[in-house]
C-alpha positions in Angstrom: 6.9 -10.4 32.2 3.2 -10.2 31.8 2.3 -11.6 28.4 0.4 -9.3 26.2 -2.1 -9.6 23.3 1.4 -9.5 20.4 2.7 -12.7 22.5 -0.9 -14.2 22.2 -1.1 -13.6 18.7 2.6 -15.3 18.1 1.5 -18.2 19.9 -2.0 -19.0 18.6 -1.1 -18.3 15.1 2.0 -20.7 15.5 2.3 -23.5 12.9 2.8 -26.6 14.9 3.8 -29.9 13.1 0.6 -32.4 13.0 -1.7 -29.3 14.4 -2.0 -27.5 10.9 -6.1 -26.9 10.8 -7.9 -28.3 8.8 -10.8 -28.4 6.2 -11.2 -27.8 2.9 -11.8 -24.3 0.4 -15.1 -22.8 -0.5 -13.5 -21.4 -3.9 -17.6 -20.5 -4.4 -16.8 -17.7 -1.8 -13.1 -16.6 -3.5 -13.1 -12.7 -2.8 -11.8 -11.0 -5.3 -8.3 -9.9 -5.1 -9.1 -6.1 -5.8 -11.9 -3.4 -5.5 -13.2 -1.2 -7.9 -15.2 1.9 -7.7 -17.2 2.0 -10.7 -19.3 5.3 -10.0 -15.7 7.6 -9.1 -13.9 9.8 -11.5 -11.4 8.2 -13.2 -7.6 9.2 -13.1 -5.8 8.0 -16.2 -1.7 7.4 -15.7 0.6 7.0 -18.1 2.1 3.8 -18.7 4.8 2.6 -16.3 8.4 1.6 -17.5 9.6 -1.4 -17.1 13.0 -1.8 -18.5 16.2 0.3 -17.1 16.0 2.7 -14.5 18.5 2.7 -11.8 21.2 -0.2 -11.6 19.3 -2.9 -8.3 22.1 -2.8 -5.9 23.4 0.9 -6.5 19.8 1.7 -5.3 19.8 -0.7 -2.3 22.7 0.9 -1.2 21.5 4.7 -1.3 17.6 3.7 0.4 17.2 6.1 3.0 14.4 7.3 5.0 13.6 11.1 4.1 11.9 13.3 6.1 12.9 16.9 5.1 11.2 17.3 1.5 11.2 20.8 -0.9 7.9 21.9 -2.1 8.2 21.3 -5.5 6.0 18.6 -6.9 5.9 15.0 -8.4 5.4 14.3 -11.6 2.4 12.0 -12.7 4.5 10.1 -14.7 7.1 9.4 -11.5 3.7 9.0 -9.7 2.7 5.8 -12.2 6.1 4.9 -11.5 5.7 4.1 -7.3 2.1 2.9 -8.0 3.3 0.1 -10.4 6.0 -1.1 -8.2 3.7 -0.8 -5.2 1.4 -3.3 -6.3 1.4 -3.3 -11.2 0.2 -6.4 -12.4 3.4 -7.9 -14.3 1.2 -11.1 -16.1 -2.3 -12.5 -16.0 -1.7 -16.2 -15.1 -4.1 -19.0 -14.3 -6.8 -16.7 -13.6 -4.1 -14.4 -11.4 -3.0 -11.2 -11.7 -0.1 -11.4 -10.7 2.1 -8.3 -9.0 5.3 -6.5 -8.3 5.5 -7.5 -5.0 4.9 -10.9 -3.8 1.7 -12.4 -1.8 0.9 -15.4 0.1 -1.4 -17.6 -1.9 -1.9 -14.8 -4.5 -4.5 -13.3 -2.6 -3.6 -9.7 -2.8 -5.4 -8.6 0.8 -3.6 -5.2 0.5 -5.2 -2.0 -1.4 -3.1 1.1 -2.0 -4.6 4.7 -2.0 -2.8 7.9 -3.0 -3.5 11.2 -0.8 -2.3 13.7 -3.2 -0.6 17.0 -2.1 1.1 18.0 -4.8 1.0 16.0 -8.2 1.5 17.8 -11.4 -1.4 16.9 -13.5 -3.4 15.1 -11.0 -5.8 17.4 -8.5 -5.5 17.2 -4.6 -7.9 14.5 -3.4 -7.2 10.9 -2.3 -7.3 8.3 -4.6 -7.6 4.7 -4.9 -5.4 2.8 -6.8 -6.7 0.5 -9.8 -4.4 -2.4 -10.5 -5.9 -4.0 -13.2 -6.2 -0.6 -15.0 -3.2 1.2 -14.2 -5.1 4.0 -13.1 -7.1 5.9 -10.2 -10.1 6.4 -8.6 -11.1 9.8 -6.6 -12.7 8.7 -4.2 -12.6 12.8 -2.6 -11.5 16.0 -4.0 -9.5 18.4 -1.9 -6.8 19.5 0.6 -5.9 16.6 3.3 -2.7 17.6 4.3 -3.6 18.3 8.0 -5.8 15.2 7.5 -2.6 12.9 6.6 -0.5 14.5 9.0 -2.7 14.1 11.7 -3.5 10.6 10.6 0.3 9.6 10.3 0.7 10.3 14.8 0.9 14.3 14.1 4.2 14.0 11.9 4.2 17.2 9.8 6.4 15.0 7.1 3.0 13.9 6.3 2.0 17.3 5.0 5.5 18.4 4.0 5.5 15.3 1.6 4.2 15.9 -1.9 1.8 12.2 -1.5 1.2 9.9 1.4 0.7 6.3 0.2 -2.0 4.3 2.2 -2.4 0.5 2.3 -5.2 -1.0 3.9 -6.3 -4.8 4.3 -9.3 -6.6 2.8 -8.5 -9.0 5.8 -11.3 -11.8 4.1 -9.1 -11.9 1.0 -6.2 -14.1 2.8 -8.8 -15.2 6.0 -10.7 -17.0 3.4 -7.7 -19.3 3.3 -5.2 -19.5 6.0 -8.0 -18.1 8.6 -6.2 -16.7 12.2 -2.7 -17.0 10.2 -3.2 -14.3 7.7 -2.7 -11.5 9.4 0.9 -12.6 9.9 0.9 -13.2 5.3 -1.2 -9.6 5.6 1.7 -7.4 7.3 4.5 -9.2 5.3 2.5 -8.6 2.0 2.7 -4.6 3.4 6.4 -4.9 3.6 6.9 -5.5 0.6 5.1 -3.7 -1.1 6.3 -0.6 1.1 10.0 -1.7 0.1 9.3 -1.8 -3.2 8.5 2.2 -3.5 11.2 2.6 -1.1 13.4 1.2 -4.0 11.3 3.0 -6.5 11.8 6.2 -5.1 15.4 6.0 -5.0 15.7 5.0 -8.6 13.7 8.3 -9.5 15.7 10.3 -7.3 12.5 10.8 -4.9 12.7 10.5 -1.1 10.7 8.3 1.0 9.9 7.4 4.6 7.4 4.2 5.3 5.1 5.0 8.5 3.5 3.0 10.8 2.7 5.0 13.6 -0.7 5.8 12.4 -4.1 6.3 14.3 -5.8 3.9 12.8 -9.5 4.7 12.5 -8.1 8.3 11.4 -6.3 6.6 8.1 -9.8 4.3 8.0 -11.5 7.5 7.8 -9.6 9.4 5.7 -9.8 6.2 2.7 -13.6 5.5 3.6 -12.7 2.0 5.2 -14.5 0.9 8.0 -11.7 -0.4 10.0 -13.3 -3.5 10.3 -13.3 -5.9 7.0 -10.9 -3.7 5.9 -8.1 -1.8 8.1 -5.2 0.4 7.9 -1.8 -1.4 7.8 0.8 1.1 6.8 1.9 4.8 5.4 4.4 5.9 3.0 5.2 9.6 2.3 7.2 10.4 -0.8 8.7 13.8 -1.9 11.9 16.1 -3.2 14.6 15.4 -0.7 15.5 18.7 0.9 
């Protein structure tokens, strides 16, 4: 079989004993492990909880993708909930923030948006997730529910959904380190992330469904990235199960 550009990839990011590159890092060129956007309207959320919930392996055990969701909507609180286990800072360590979800070399490449269809308390618009805040960022104001859908490959669970989660890659972030390599750190830092709403939505009684059949400069568009120094990676839709 003719090899294709994923068999390339495998191979020349391969770690190879005594072939590990080399050189040293330019920590004067660190980029940060988050963006901000000062001049947008700012979205506060009330604070996450972070003791009980659901008992861990009672909710591994009922994670199911959900594609059939009533129209009623999310809360804001149960909104802060899936945002802090996406990616909320649990300590400040060393000059890290560190997350929920773990990250090669605590780079954090991955941003999280919010396309909101149908928050209580929070207007329709997509938004940007602030970590170090605990809040969010409009970034636009409206109805993008054909937008999303159309984004997400034409699935209409995209528009049915009361939010689409987007996460992106500031692929400098974990190239300033380990170079051709990170975008094999960059999709595994997606995973989890995406498995930790997964989890969170089941302990709220919330269905999800993680998406990556996307068109990507469509998702690039809809969060204002330029698909280049920072690209779409992955969708999650979340919503009443039916």
């Amino acid at each position: 079989m003719e090899k294709g550009i994923g068999d390339r990839f495998q191979q020349e990011t391969a770690y190879r004993r005594d072939h590990l590159p080399g050189g040293t890092l330019q920590w004067s060129k660190k980029p940060e492990t988050f963006k901000r956007y000062p001049d947008k309207p700012k979205f506060a959320l009330p604070a996450p909880r972070t003791q009980g919930g659901g008992p861990l392996w009672e909710v591994l055990g009922r994670r199911r993708s959900v594609r059939d969701f009533r129209p009623d909507p999310v809360s804001l609180e149960e909104v802060s909930q899936l945002l802090w286990a996406a990616q909320g800072v649990t300590a400040q360590q060393f000059g890290y923030a560190l997350r929920t979800a773990p990250s090669a070399g605590a780079l954090y490449p991955v941003e999280t948006y919010l396309v909101a269809h149908r928050v209580q308390g929070l207007p329709q618009g997509v938004y940007h997730y602030a970590v170090l805040d605990h809040g969010l960022e409009q970034i636009a104001a409206g109805d993008f529910r054909v937008a999303a859908a159309r984004a997400a490959l034409d699935q209409k669970v995209a528009y049915e959904a009361a939010l689409v989660l987007v996460w992106t890659a500031v692929f400098e972030r974990c190239k300033w380190k380990y170079r051709q390599r990170a975008y094999r750190y960059i999709y595994l830092d997606a995973g989890h992330i995406a498995q930790n709403v997964a989890l969170a939505a089941v302990a709220l009684n919330l269905g999800s469904c993680q998406i990556a059949a996307l068109y990507d400069d469509e998702v690039n568009d809809l969060v204002g990235a330029d698909g280049v120094s920072e690209g779409a990676l992955y969708l999650t839709v979340v919503g009443r199960p039916a």
